[in-house]
Structure formats: C-alpha cells, structure tokens
C-alpha positions, 0 to 999 in steps of 0.5 A: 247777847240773848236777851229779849231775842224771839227764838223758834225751836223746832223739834223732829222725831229722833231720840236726841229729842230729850236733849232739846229740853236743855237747849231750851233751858239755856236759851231761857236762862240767856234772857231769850224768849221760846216757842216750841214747834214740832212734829207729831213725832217728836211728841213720842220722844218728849212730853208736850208738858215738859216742853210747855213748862220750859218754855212758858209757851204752848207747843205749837204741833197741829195746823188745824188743832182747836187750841191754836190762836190763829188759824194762820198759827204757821205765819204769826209764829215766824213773824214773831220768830227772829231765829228758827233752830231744829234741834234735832234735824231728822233726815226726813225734815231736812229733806222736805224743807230742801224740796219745799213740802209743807204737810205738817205744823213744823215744816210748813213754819219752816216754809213760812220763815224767812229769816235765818234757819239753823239745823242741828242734825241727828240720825244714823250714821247710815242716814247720814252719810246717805248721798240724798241727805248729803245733796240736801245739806249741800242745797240749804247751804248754798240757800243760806240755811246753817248746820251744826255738825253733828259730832260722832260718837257712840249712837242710840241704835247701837252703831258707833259713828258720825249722827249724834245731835251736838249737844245744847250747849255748843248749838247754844253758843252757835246761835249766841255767835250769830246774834253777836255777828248781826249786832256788831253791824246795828246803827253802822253806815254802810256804803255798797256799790252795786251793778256796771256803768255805761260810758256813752259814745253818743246818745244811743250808744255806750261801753259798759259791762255784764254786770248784773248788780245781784251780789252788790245788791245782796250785799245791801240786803243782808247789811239792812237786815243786820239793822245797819244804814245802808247806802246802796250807789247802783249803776243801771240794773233791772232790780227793785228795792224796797227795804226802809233802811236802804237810801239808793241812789241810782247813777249811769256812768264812771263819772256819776258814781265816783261824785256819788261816792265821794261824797257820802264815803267820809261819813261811812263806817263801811264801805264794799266796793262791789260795782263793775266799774268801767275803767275806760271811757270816751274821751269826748261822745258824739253830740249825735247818733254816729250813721252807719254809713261811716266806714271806720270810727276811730274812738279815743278812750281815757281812763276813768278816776280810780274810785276804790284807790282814792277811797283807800288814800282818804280812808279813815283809822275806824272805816273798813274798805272792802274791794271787789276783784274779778279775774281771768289769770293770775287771781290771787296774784293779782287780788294781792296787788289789788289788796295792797296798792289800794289799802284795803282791809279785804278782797273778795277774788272770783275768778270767771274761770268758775262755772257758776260764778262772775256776771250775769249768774244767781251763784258766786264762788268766792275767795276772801284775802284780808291785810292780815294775810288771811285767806278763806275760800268758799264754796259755790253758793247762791249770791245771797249766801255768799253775801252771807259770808262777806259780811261775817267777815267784815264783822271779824273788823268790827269786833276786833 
C-alpha cells in the first residue's frame, strides 16, 4: 500500500524521538520514500546520522544552512511530500502549527504543506491534559490535521499517565489506513451536487434558498483530491473551481439540474446528493416584471421531480447513493424516513438547531446513518473537515 508513496517525517524534541528511527524503518520497508525534518531540538534525542542512514536522505533541519539544495528547501519538500507525519509531536510544535508560526525548518514546512498532516503527540501528562493544548488539537481537528492518540503508560520523566508517543508501528498502520482510504476512490466517477436552486416568478425575481454551496463543493475537492473524476452540478453560487479532475456544470433551477443529473448519473460510481433543492416552483412565471402597483398576487406553486428518489429507483447494484437531509424536528426521524424511502446507502443529518452548522456557515455538525443501520455522529468542524469524514465513509462502501 506504501509502495512509491513520498512521506515527510517530522521530528520535535522529546525523548520519544529515539522511536521515530523505527517509524522510518517501517516506512522504508513498505516501499515508501522518507525525508526527514526536524528541529534543532529533536538533534539532541537523535543523531542526524542515524536518521540520514535510514533514510537514504539528507535531514533537512536549517532554512538557511549552506548544505540545503534550495534556498526555498521548505517549498520544494512539500511538493514533494504526499504526507507529513510529526512523530513526536511536542506540545510547543503543535502549538505553533495551530497559531501559524513558522520560525524554524520543521514548522515553516509545516506552514507550507498543504496536503493531509498527521501528528502523534508525546509529552507529560500535565502538558498534555493542559487546556492550551487540548484547544489547540481540537482546532487542527476541525482544520483537518489528524492525531494519534498518544497511549498512557509509564513516562520518561517518571510520572505515570496518558503522553506516551504511540508506538511506530500502530502510526504506521495509521498512516497505511489513510492511503488505503484515498486509493479505493482513484479512477471512480463521482457525481456532487452542490449550492440551491432559483425558481423564477418573473424575470427578476425567484424562490430559492440560503444555500451556500460550500460543503457540496468540499465534498468535490476532497473526491478530486483522492484522484476520483469528479462531476460537480452547481446551482448559483459565488464559488470559483479550478481543479483538473473536477467537470462543473452550472445550472439555476429545479429543472435544469434534474436534466443535468440524470443524464450523467447512469454512468456514475458515486453520487452525493448535497444540493438544496427547491421542492416547490411556480406553476407558470410572468413573462414580465410583476408592478408593485398590484396589491395581492396570488402565486400557484407545484412540486418540483424528486431528484434523489428517482436516483434511488434507478440506482445500480456497484453505485453507491448518498443523501443529504437538513432538519428543523424530529431529525433522526426523519432522516430514516428519508434513508429508507429513497433507497439510499447513507445520509448525512444536520440539524440548524446546531450553532455553527446548516447554510451560509464555514462549519458544519453532522450525523451520518447508513442502511446498515450504523450511525456516527460528528463533532463541529470546518466544511472541509467534515467533507473529510463523509468521504471516508463512503470508502467503508467501496472496500467492502
């Protein structure tokens, strides 16, 4: 699974240092290429030597020394990298990536980076239970950084608790996971849809919704990232796109992206249903701008086709359907109801009884029920994050 993979390794100073030449080994004996940063620090725990003979690289560990190929060595690195693993994670590491200092060679490659971080971290008990740390992993969560729990034990200042780095060969199977998650999805069609839908009533005027399109078009990214070929069906948003494996496709009304998505989902592997679309429209708009001088307009509407429901009539035995449902009461109720009478695979629930969660929001809070009768709930992170989470578990479908 490792093998061919360009994995970055950085090293903060604490004792568990000494286990990061293991961590190396195993990643090398995967198949896996390393190149090691770290801090000055971490050079008093463990010889530069030793890491550059496991590594078969130079240890990158000064921005400005005279040995580095670039002058810009914290750029070229994490373009190189795919992954970046701290391994250990000291408390003051953790904290400057979360406040965004960059004043040495291991965090400002951390500031560079911009693929997916994952930090073991390991300390004292009392550093680690301190409520600055605690607020600074909560943070990078919701950012999309990952932790390794570090496991309790017996630690090497004497105190007995939970710090101890977790050891290389469970952050090995950590990271293994991770490119197991993103290779499922390589090559697979993906269809998202993303943003509301305006249903006019004249020519200046419509019925639509608070939809942003900001999680829809996550969802899209964190797909095209995974190397899967991304069809994207956006109703009117104010959001550019640029990535090469994403074909957008903008559309306005009800109408409109039921024809676009009808027509591409036979083909699709995958297909997240993330748009809010307008389940009402006028039954005929004014060919005119409708005056003001009119006292009462009365305005007929009918319901719009049930894109999901047909999708879920027509869907295949190898395509996965995924369901978005936004409620006000009764939410698992009704995203149940929702799951089961439109033959989906799973549903991401978000209730706007949620502070920080529904339209118009950088954050989401999220359940997620499947037709295994599994449900997983999710704490408020940023849409990215949470985009992060869905599509993990859409690859639980896909390595079945």
């Amino acid at each position: 699974m490792l093998e061919g993979k360009k994995i970055l390794l950085g090293i903060s100073g604490g004792i568990a240092a000494y286990k990061s030449a293991s961590l190396i080994r195993l990643f090398r004996k995967a198949g896996a290429e390393v190149k090691v940063v770290v801090t000055q620090n971490a050079l008093e725990f463990i010889t530069r030597v030793t890491l550059e003979t496991l590594s078969q690289q130079k240890v990158y560990s000064d921005v400005f020394s005279e040995q580095n190929d670039y002058t810009s060595e914290h750029v070229s690195l994490t373009d190189w990298g795919e992954i970046f693993v701290v391994a250990p994670a000291t408390a003051n590491i953790i904290g400057k990536y979360a406040c965004g200092i960059a004043d040495d060679a291991l965090s400002t490659s951390l500031m560079a980076f911009d693929k997916q971080v994952i930090f073991a971290p390991a300390m004292n008990y009392k550093m680690y239970e301190n409520f600055a740390l605690q607020q600074n992993i909560n943070f990078l969560k919701t950012k999309g950084a990952q932790f390794v729990e570090p496991s309790e034990g017996f630690l090497a200042c004497g105190y007995e608790g939970k710090g101890r780095m977790e050891e290389p060969e469970n952050i090995f199977c950590f990271v293994e996971d991770h490119f197991k998650n993103n290779s499922s999805l390589k090559g697979k069609k993906v269809l998202v849809t993303a943003g509301p839908t305006y249903e006019s009533i004249d020519p200046v005027r419509y019925i639509g919704n608070h939809s942003s399109g900001i999680m829809g078009f996550e969802l899209a990214r964190e797909f095209a990232k995974r190397d899967a070929e991304v069809n994207l069906v956006a109703g009117p948003v104010k959001i550019s796109e640029s990535h090469p494996k994403i074909k957008r496709f903008d559309v306005v009304s009800a109408k409109e992206m039921y024809d676009c998505c009808m027509d591409l989902y036979p083909e699709m592997d995958i297909t997240v249903m993330a748009a809010a679309v307008s389940d009402f429209t006028p039954e005929k708009a004014a060919g005119s701008k409708i005056k003001k001088e009119e006292k009462t307009i009365e305005l007929k509407l009918k319901r719009t086709k049930d894109i999901l429901a047909e999708m879920g009539q027509k869907k295949k035995k190898n395509q996965i359907l995924a369901g978005f449902a936004l409620e006000t009461d009764d939410e698992l109720e009704n995203a149940k109801k929702k799951l089961d009478q439109k033959n989906l695979d799973m549903i991401v629930l978000n209730s706007l009884k949620d502070d920080g969660a529904g339209f118009m929001s950088q954050t989401n809070k999220i359940t997620i029920l499947d037709n295994n009768k599994q449900l997983e709930r999710y704490d408020l992170k940023s849409k990215k994050s949470v985009a992060v989470d869905i599509v993990n578990y859409i690859s639980r479908f896909i390595t079945k």
